[in-house]
N, C-alpha and C positions, 0 to 999 in steps of 0.2 A: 354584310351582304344584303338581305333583307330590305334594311333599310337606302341600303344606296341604289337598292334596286326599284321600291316603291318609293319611296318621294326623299331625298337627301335634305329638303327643309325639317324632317323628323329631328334631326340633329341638332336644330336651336330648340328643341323642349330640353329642360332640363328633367334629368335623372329619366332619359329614354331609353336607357338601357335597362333597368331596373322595370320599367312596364312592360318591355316585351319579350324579358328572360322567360317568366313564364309561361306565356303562350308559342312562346317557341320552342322553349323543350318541350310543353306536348305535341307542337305541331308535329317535332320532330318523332318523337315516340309514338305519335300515330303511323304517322311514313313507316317506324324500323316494325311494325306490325304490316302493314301491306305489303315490303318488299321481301318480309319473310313467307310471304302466302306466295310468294308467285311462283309456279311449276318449274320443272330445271334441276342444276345445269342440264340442256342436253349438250350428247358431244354431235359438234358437227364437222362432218368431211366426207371427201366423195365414195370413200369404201360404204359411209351407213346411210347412205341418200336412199339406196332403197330397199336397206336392210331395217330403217327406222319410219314409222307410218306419219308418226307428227312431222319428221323431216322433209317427205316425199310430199306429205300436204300444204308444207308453209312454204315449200319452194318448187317455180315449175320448173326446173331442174338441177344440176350436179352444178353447172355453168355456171347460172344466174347465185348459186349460194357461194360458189368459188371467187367471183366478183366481188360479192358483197363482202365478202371475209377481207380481200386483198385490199380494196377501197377503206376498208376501219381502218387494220394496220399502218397502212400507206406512211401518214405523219403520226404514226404513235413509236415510244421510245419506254418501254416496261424494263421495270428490273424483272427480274427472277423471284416468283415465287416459290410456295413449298411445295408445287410439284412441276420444281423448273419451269419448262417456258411455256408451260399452259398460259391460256388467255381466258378470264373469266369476263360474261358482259352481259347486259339486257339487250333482247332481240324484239323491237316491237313493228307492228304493221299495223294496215288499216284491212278490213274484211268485207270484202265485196258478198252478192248473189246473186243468182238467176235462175231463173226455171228452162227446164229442157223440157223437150218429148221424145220419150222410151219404149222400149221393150221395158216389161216385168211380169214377173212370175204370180199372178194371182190362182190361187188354189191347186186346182192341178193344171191350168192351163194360161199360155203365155198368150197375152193382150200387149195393141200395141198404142204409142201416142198416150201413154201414163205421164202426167206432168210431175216430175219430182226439181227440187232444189239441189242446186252448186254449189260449192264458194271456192272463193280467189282469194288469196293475199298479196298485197300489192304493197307498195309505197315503204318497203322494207329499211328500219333501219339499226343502226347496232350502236350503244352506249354506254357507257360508265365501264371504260374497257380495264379490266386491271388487272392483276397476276394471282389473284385469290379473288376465292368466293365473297371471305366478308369484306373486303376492301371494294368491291362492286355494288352491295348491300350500303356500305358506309357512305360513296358514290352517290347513289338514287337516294338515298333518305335527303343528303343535301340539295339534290336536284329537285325533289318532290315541296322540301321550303322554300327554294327557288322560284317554282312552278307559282306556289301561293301567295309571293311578294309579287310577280306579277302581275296575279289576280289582282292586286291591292292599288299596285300603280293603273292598271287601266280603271277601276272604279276611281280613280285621283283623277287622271287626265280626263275622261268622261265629264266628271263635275266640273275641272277646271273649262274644260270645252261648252260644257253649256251653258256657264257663265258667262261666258268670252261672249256666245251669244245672243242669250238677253240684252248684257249692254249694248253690243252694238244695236239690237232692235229696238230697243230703248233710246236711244242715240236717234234713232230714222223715225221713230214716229217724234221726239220731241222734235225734231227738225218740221217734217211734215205741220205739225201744230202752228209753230212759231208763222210757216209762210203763210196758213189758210187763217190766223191771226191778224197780220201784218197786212191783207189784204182783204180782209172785213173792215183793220181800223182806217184802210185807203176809201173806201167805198163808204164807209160810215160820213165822212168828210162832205159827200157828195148826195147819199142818200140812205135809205134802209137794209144792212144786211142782210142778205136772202137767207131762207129757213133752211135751205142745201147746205149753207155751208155753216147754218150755226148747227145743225145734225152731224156735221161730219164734225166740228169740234169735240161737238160732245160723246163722239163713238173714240174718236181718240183717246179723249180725257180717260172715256171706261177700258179702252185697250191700254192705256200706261196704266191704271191703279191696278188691274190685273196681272199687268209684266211686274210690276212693281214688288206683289206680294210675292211671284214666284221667285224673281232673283233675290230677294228676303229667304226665304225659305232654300235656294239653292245654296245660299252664301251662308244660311247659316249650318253646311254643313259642312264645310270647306273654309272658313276665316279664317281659320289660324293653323300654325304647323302643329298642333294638339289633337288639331280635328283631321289630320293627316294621317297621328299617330293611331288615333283613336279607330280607322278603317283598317289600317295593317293590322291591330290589334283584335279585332274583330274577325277579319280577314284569316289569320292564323288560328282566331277560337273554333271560327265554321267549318276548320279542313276536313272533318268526317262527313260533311254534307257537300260538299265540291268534289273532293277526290275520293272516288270509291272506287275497289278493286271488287270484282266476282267472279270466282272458281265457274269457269263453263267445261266441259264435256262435250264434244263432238262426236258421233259414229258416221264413219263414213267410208266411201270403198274407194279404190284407188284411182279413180275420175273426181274424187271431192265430191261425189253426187254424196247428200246426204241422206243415212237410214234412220230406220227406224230402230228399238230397242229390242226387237225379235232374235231369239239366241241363232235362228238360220240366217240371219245376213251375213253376209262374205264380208264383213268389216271392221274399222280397229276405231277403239277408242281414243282418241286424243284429248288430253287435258292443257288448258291454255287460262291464261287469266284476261278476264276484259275491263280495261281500266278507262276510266269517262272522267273527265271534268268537266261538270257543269253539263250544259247541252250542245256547248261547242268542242270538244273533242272526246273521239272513243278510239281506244288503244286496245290489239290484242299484244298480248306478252309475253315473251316464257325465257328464264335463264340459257345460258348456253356456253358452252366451252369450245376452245378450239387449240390447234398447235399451230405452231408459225410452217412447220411442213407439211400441214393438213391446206395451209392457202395455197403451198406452191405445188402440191403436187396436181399429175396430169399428163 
């Protein structure tokens, strides 16, 4: 998978399976360490929407999470786990904020237009749907190597694409050259090349030795399908430094205004995990359960 995921010319190296056994089992035993940190199951259904504080916050209503439940199920076909027809799965979103202006209670007297902080959870979605907990776990750990083959392929097609375009740029300035060439040795015939157009040969000559050393150095890291192997490989050593998960802690009151740590605020604690790869994606997380008569009821 891995491999047919990041570049399928891996497969003329020989004995490619033998270099990236090992950095796949760890990649992989790093994964089964992060998706054992993530918060959960909780159970979700409309009886604990506002009996549960993390439920009440990740969803802006009974609706919107009764949707979202029926929408997973829809094309799924589970057998029966060990506590029947439970559904066990990862529930992730994206986490917005904004600043409002309030009432609040400072010392003994209420002021008003106190700027405090929101949040929203939006862009909800639900995955690795299965009938037990460790088989959800088992799930994302292969999702999680999946994630970092990926990674692997867009750093391949990346190189392969900037390759692609040096030569052609290489290609348009040899062109270039040849006709401001072709038309010095026309003019030569007749009289003395202008110093314009022997300056512009020679800014070429210095724009190709220049292209020249970079598609050198591009190509040497991309020639051959070893050097293909050699970034998945790599790819799967870095996954502690790509994908990281971190235990957040929210307080907050039941507007998702959030408080502070003071034991008088009116508010609950929520634990959720916030998972990033790279600087292009941040995931909040948390396990969750449901029943198939928990979607349909209403």
């Amino acid at each position: 998978m891995a491999v047919d995921t990041a570049d399928p010319t891996i497969r003329q190296v020989g004995r490619y399976r033998k270099a990236l056994r090992e950095p796949v089992m760890s990649a992989m035993g790093y994964c089964t360490s992060l998706v054992e940190s993530i918060p959960g199951p909780v159970r979700l259904s409309r009886s604990r929407y506002y009996a549960d504080p993390l439920v009440k916050a990740v969803f802006v209503s009974a609706e919107q999470m009764i949707d979202l439940l029926q929408s997973a199920v829809q094309n799924e076909s589970l057998p029966k786990g060990p506590n029947g027809d439970e559904v066990v799965a990862l529930l992730t979103m994206a986490k917005t904020e904004r600043t409002i202006y309030t009432h609040a209670q400072q010392n003994d007297m209420m002021v008003g237009d106190v700027a405090k902080r929101t949040i929203n959870f939006i862009d909800h979605r639900v995955v690795a749907l299965a009938p037990s907990q460790e088989m959800t776990q088992k799930g994302l750990e292969h999702r999680a190597v999946e994630v970092m083959a990926t990674v692997a392929m867009e750093k391949i097609s990346t190189l392969r694409s900037e390759i692609a375009e040096l030569r052609e740029h290489k290609i348009h300035l040899q062109s270039m050259r040849r006709i401001l060439r072709g038309r010095n040795h026309a003019i030569d015939l007749f009289a003395q090349p202008s110093y314009e157009s022997k300056h512009k040969i020679d800014q070429l000559n210095e724009q190709l030795a220049r292209l020249e050393a970079e598609l050198e150095a591009a190509g040497n890291k991309l020639a051959t399908p070893s050097d293909a192997l050699g970034i998945l490989t790599q790819t799967m050593e870095g996954i502690s430094e790509s994908l990281v998960l971190r235990q957040q802690s929210l307080r907050i009151d039941w507007k998702n205004v959030m408080l502070g740590t003071r034991a008088d605020d009116e508010g609950n604690d929520i634990s959720l995990a916030e998972l990033t790869l790279g600087e292009d994606l941040q995931r909040w997380a948390v396990m969750v359960k449901f029943r198939p008569e928990d979607v349909e009821e209403g």
